[in-house]
DSSP file (Angstrom, degrees, kcal/mol; ACC not computed):
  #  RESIDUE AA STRUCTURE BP1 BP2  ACC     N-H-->O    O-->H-N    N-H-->O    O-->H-N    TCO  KAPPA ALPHA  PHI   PSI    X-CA   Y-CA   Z-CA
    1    1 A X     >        0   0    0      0, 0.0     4,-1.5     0, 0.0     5,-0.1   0.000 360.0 360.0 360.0 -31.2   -9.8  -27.7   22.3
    2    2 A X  H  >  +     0   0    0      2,-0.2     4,-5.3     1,-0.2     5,-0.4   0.863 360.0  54.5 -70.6 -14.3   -9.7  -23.7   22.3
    3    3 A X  H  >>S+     0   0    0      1,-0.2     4,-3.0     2,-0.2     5,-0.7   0.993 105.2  45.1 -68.5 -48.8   -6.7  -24.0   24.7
    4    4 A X  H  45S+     0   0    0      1,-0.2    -1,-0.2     2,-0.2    -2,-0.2   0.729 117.8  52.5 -75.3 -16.0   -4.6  -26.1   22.7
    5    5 A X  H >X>S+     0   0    0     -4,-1.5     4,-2.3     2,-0.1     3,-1.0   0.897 114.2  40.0 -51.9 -77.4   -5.8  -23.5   19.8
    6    6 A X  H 3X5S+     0   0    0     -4,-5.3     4,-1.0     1,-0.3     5,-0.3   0.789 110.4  56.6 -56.5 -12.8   -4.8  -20.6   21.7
    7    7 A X  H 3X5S+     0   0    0     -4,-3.0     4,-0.9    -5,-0.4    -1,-0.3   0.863 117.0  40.1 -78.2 -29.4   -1.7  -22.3   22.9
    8    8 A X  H <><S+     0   0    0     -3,-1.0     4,-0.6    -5,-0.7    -2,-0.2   0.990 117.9  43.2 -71.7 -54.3   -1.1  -22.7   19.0
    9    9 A X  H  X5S+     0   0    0     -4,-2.3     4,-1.3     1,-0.2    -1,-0.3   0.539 102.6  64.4 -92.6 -21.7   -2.1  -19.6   17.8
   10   10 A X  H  X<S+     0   0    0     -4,-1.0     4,-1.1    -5,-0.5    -1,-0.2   0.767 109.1  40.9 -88.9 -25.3   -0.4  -17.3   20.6
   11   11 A X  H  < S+     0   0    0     -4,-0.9     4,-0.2    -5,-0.3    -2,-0.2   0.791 113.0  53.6 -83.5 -14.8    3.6  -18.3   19.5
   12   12 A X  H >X S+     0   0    0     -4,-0.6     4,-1.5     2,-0.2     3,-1.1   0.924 109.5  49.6 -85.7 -64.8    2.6  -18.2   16.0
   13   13 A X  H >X S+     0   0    0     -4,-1.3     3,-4.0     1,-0.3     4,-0.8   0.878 114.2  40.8 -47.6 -85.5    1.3  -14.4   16.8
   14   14 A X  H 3< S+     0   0    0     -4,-1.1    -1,-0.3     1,-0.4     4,-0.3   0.015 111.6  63.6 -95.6  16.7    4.5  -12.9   18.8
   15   15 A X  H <> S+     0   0    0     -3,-1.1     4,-1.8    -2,-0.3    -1,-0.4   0.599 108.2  41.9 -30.3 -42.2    6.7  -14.8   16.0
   16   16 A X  H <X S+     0   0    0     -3,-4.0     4,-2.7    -4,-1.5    -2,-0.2   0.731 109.0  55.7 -63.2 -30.0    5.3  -12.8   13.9
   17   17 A X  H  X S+     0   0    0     -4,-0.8     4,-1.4    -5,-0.2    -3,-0.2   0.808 104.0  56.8 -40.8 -52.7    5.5  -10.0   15.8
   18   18 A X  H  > S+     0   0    0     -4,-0.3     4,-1.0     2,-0.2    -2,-0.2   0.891 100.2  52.3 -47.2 -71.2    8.8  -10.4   16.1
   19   19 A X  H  X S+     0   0    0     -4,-1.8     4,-6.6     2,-0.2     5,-0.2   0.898 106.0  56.0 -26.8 -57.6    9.8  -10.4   12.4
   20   20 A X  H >X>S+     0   0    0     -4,-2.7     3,-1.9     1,-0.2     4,-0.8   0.825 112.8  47.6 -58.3 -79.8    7.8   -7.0   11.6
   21   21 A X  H 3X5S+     0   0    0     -4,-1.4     4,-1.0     1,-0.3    -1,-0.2   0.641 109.8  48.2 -13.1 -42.6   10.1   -5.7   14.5
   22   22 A X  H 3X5S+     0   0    0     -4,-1.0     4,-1.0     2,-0.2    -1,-0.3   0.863 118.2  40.6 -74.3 -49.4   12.8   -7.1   13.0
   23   23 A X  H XX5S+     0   0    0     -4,-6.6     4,-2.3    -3,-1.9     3,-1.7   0.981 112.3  55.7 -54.0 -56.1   11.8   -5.5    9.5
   24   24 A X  H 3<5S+     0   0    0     -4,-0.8     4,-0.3     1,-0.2    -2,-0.2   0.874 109.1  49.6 -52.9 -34.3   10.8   -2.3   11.0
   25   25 A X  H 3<<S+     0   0    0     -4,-1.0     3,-0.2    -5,-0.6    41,-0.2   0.758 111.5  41.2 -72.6 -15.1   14.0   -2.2   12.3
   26   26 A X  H << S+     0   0    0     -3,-1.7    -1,-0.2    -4,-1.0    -2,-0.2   0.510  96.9  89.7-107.6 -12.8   16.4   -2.9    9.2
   27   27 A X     <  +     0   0    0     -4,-2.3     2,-0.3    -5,-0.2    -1,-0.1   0.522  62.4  87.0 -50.8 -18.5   14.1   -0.8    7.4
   28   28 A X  S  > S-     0   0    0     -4,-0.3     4,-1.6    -3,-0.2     5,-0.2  -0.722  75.1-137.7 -90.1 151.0   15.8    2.3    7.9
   29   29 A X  H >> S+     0   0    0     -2,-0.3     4,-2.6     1,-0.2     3,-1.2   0.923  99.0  50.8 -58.3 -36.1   18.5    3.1    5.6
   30   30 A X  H 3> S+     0   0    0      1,-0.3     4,-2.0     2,-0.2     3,-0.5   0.926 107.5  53.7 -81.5 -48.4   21.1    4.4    8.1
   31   31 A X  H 3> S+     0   0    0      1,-0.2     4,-2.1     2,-0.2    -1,-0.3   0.774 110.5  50.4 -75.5  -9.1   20.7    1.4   10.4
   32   32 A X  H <X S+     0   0    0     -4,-1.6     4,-0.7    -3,-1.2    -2,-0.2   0.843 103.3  53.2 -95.7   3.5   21.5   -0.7    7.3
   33   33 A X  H >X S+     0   0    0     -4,-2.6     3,-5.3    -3,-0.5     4,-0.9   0.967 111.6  51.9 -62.9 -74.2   24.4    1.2    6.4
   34   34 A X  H 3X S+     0   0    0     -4,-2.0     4,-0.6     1,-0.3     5,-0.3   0.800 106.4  51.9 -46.6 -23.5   25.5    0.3   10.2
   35   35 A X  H 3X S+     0   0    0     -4,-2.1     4,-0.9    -5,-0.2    -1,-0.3   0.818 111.1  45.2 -65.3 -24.2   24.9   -3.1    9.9
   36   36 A X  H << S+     0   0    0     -3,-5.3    -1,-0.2    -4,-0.7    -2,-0.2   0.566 111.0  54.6 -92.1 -15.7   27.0   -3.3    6.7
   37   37 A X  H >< S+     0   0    0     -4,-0.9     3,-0.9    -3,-0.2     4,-0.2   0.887 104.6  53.5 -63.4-115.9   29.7   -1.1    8.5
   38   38 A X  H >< S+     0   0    0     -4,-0.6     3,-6.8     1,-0.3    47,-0.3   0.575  92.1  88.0  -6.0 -44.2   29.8   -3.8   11.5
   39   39 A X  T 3< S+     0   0    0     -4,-0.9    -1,-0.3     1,-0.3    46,-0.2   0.746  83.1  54.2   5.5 -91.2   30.5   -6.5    8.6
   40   40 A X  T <  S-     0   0    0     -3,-0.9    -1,-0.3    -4,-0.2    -2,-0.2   0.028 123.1 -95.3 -52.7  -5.7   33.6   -5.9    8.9
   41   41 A X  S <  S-     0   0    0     -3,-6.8    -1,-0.1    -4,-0.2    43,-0.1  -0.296  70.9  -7.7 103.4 179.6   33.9   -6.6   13.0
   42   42 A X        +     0   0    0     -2,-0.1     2,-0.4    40,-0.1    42,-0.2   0.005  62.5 175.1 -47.9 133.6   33.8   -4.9   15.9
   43   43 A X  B     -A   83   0A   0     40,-0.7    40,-4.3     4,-0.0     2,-0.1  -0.922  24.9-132.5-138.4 162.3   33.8   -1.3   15.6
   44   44 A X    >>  -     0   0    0     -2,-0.4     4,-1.2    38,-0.3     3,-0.5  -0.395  41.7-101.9 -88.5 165.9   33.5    1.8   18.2
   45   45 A X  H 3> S+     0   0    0     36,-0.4     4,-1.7     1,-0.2     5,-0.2   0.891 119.0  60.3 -80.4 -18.4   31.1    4.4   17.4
   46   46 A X  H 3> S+     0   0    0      2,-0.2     4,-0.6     3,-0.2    -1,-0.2   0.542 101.0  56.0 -36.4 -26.6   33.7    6.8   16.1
   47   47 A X  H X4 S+     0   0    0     -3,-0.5     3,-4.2     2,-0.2     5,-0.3   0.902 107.1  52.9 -90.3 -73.4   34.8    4.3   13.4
   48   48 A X  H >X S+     0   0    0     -4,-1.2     3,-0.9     1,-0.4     4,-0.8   0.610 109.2  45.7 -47.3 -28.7   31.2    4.4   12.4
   49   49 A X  H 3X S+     0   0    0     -4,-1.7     4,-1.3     2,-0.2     5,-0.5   0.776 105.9  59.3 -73.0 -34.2   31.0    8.0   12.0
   50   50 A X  H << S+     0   0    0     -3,-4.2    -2,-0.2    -4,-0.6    -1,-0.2   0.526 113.7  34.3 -90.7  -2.9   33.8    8.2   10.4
   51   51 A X  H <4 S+     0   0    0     -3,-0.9    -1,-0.2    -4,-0.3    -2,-0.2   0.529 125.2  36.5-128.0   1.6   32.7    5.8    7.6
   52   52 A X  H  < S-     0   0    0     -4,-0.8    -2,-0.2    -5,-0.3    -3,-0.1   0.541 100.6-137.0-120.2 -10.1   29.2    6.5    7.2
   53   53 A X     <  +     0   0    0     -4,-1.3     2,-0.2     1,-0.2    -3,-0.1   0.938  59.0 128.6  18.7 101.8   29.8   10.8    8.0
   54   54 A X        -     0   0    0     -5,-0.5     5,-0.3     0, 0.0     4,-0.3  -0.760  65.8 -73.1-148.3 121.2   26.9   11.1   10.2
   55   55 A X    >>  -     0   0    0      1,-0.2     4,-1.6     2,-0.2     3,-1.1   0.353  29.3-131.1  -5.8 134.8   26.7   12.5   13.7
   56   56 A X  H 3> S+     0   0    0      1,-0.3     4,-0.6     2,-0.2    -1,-0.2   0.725 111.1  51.0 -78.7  -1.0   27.9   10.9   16.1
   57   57 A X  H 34 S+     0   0    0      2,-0.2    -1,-0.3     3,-0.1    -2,-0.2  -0.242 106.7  57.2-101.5  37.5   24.8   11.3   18.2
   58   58 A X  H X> S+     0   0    0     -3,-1.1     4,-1.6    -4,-0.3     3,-0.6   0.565 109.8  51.0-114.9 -55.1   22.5   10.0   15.0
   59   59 A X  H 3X S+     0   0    0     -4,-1.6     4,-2.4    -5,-0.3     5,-0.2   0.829 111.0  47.0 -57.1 -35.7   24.9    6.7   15.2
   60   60 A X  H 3X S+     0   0    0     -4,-0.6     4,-2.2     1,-0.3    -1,-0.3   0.937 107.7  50.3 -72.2 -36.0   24.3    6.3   18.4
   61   61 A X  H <> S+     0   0    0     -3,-0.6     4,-1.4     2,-0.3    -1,-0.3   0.539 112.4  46.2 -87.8 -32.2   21.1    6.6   18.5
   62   62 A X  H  X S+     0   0    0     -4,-1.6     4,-1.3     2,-0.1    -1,-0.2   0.869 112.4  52.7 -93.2 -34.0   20.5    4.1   15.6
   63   63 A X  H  X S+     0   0    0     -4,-2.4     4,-5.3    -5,-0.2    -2,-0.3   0.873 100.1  62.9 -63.3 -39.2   23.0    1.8   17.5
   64   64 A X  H  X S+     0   0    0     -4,-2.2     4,-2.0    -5,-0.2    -2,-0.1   0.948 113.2  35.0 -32.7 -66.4   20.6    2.4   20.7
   65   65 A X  H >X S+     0   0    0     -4,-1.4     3,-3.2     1,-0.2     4,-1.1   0.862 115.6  56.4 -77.8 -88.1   17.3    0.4   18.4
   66   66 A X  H 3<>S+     0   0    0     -4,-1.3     5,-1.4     1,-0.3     6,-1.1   0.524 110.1  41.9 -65.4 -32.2   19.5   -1.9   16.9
   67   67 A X  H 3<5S+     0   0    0     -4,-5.3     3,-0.3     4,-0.2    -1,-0.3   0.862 113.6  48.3 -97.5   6.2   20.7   -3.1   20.0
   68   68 A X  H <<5S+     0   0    0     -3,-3.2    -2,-0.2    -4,-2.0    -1,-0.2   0.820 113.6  52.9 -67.1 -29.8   17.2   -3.2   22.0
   69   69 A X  T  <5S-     0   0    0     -4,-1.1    -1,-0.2     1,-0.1    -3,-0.1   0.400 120.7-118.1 -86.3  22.3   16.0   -5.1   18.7
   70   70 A X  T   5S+     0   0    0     -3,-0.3    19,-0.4    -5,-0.3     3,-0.2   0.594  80.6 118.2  68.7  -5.8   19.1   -7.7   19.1
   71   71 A X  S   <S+     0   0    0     -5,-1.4    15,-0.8     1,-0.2     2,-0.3   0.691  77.8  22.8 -91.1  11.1   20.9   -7.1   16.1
   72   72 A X        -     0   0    0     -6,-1.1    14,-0.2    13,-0.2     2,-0.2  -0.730  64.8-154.4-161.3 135.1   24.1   -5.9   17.7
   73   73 A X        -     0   0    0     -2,-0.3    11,-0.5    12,-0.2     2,-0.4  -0.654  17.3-129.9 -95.4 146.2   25.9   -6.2   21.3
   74   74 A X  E     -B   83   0A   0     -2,-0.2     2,-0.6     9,-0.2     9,-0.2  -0.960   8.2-158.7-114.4 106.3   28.2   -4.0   23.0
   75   75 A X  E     -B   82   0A   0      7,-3.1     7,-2.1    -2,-0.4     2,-0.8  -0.795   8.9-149.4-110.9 125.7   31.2   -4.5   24.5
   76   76 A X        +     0   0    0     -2,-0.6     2,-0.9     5,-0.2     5,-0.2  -0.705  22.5 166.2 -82.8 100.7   32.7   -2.0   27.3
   77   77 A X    >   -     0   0    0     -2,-0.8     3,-0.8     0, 0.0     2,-0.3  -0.795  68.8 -60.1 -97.4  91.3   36.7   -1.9   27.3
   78   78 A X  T 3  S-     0   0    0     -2,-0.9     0, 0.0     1,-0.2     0, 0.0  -0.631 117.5 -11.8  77.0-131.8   37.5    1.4   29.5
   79   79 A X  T 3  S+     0   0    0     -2,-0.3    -1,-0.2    -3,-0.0     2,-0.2  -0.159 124.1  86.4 -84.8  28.8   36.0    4.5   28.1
   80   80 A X    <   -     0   0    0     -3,-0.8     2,-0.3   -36,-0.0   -36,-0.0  -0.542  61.2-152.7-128.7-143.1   35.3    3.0   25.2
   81   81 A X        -     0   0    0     -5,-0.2     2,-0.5    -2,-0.2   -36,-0.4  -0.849  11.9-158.3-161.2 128.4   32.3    0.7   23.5
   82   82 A X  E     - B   0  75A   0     -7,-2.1    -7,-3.1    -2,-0.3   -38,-0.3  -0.959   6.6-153.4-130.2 120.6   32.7   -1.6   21.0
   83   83 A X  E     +AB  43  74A   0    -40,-4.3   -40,-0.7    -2,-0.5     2,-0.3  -0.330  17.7 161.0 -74.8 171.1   29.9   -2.9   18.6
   84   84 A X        -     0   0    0    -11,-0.5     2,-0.3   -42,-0.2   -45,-0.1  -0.796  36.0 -99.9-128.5 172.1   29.2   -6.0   16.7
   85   85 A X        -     0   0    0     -2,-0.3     2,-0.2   -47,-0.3   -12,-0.2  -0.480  26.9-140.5 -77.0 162.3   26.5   -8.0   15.0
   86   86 A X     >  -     0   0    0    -15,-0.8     4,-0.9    -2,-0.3     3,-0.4  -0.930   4.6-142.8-129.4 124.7   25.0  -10.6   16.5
   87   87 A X  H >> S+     0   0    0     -2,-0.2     4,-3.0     1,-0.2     3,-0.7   0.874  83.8  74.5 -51.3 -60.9   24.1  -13.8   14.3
   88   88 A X  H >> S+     0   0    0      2,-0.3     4,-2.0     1,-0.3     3,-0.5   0.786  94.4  47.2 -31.7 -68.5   20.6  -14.8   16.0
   89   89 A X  H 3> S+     0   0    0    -19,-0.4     4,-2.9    -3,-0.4    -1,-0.3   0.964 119.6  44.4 -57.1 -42.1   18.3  -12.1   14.6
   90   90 A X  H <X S+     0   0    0     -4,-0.9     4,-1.3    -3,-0.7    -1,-0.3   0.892 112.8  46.2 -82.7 -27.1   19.8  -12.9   11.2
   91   91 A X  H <X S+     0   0    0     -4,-3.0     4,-1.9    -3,-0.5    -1,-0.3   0.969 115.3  49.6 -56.2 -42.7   19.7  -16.6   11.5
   92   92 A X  H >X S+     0   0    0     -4,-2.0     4,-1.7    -5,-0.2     3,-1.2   0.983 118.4  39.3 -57.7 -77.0   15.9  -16.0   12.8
   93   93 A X  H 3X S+     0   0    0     -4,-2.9     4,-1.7     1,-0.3     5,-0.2   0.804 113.2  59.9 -53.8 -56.5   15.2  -13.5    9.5
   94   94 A X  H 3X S+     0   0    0     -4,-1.3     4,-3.0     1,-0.2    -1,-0.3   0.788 109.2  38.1  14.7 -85.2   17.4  -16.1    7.5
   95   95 A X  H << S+     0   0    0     -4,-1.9    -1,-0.2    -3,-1.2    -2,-0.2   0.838 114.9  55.7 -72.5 -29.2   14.8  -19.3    8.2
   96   96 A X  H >< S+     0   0    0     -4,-1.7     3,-1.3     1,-0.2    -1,-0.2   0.911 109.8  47.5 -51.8 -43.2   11.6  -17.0    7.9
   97   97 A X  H >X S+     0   0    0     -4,-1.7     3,-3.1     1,-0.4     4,-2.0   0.988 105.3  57.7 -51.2 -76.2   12.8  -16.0    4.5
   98   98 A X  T 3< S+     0   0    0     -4,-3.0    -1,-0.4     1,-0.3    -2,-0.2  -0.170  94.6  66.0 -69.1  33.9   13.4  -19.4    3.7
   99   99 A X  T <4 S+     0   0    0     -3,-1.3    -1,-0.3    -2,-0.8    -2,-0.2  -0.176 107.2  44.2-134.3  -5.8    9.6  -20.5    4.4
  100  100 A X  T X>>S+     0   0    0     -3,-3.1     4,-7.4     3,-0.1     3,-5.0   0.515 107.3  58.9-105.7 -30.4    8.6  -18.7    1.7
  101  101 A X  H 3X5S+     0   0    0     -4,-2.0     4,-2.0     1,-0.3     5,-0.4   0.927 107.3  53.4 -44.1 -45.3   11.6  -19.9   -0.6
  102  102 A X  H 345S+     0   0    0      1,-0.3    -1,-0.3     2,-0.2    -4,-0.1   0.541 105.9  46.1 -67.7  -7.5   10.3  -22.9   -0.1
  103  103 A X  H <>5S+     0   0    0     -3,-5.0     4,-1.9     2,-0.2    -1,-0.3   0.736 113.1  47.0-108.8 -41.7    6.9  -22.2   -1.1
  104  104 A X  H  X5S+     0   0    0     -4,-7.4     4,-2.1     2,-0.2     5,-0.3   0.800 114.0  54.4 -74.6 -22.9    7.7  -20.2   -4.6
  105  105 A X  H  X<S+     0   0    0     -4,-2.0     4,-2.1    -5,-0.7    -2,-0.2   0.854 111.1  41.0 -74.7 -24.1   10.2  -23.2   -5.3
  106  106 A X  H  > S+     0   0    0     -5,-0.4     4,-1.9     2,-0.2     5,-0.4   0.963 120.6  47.2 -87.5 -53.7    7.4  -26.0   -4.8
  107  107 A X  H >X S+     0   0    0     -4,-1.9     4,-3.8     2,-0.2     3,-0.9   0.949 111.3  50.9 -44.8 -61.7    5.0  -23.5   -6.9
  108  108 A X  H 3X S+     0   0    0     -4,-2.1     4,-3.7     1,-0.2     3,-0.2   0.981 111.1  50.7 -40.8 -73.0    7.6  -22.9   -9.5
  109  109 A X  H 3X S+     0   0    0     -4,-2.1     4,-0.9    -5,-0.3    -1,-0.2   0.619 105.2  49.2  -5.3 -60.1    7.8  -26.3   -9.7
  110  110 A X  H <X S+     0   0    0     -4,-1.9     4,-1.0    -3,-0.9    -1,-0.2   0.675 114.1  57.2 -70.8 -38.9    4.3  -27.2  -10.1
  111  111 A X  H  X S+     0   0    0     -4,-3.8     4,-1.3    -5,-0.4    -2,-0.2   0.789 102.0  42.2 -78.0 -25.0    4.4  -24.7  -12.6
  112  112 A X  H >X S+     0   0    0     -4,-3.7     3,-1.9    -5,-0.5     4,-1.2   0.827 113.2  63.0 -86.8 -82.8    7.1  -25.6  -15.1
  113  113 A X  H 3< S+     0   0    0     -4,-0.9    -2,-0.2     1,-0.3    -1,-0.1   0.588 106.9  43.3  11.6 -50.4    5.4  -29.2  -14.6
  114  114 A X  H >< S+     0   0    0     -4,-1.0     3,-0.6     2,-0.2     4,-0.4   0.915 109.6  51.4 -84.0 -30.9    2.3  -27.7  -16.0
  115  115 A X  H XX S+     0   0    0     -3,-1.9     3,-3.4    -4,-1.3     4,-2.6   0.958 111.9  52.5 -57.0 -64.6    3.9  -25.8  -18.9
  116  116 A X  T 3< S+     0   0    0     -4,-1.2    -1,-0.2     1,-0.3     4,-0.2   0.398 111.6  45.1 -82.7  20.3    5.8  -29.2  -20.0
  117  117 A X  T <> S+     0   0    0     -3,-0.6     4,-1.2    -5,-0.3    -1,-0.3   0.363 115.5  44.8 -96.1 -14.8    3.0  -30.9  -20.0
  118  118 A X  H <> S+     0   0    0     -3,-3.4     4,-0.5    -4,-0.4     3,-0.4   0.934 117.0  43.9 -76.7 -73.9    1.2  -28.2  -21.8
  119  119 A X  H  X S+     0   0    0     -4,-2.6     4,-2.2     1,-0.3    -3,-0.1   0.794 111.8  54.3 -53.7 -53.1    4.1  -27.6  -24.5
  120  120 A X  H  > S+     0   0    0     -5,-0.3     4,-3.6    -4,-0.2     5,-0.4   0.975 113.3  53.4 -72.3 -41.6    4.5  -32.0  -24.9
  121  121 A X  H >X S+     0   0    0     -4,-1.2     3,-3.1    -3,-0.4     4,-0.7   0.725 106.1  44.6 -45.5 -99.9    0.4  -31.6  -25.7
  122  122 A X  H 3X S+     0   0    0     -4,-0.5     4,-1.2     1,-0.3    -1,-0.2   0.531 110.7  55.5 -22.1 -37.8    0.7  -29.2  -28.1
  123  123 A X  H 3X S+     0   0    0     -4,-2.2     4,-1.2     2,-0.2    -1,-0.3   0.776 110.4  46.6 -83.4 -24.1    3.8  -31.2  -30.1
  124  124 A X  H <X S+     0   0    0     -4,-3.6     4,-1.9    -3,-3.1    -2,-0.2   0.956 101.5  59.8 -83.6 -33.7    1.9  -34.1  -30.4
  125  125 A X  H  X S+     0   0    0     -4,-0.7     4,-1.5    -5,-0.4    -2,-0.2   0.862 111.6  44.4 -37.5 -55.4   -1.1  -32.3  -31.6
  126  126 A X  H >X S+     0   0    0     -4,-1.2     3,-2.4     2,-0.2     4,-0.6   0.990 106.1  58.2 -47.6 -76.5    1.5  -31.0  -34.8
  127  127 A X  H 3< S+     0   0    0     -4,-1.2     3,-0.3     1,-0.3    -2,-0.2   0.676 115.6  41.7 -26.2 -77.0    3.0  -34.7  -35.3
  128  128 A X  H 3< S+     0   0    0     -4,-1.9    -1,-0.3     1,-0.2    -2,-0.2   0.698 111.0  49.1  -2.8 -69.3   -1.1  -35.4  -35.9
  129  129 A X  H <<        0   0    0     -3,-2.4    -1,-0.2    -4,-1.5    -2,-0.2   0.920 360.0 360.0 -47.2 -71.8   -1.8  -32.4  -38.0
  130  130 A X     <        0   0    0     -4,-0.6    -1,-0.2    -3,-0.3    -2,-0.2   0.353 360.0 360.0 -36.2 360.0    1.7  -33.4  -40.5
């Protein structure tokens, strides 16, 4: 039984793992400015410098971790390099997200539930009083 624990409990870990990575990595401002840059399509790093007026060795360098952490791919045409997004990490962050939505919606839920059951007590109690 502890295997089929540990088997459970070790994808569970480096999912999570994953995520903080993912956080720690969109956490800095300057890589979300580039991500919000990239929006817009493929860009070079020059374009990116040019819209965000940062070094160009800061951009690169922030393009470096975003694309070891997967949020953006590179494409070589000659001497030049062309960035994107890539959708996966943000689909990934996307459904995590939405595991909690789900969880404040069902709570919310439970809770206005309790309220209009509170609130229909309390109006019949008046009707009584009258």
């Amino acid at each position: 039984m502890e295997n089929i624990s540990g088997l459970l409990y070790t994808p569970l870990y480096i999912c999570i793992v994953a995520h903080m990575d993912a956080f720690q990595t969109l956490a800095d401002q300057t890589r979300r400015q580039i991500v919000e840059t990239l929006r817009a399509g493929e860009q070079q790093v020059n374009d990116i410098v040019n819209v965000l007026d940062i070094h160009q060795s800061g951009v690169s360098r922030h393009l470096r971790l975003l694309l070891e952490a997967g949020f953006v791919r590179v494409r070589p045409e000659g001497q030049h390099r062309f960035y994107s997004l890539r959708p996966e990490p943000f689909r990934e962050l996307e459904a995590w997200v939405a595991s909690y939505q789900q969880l404040w919606d069902a709570r919310l839920t439970r809770f206005g539930e309790a309220l209009e059951r509170r609130q229909s007590t309390k109006g019949r109690g008046r009707k009584h009083d009258e």
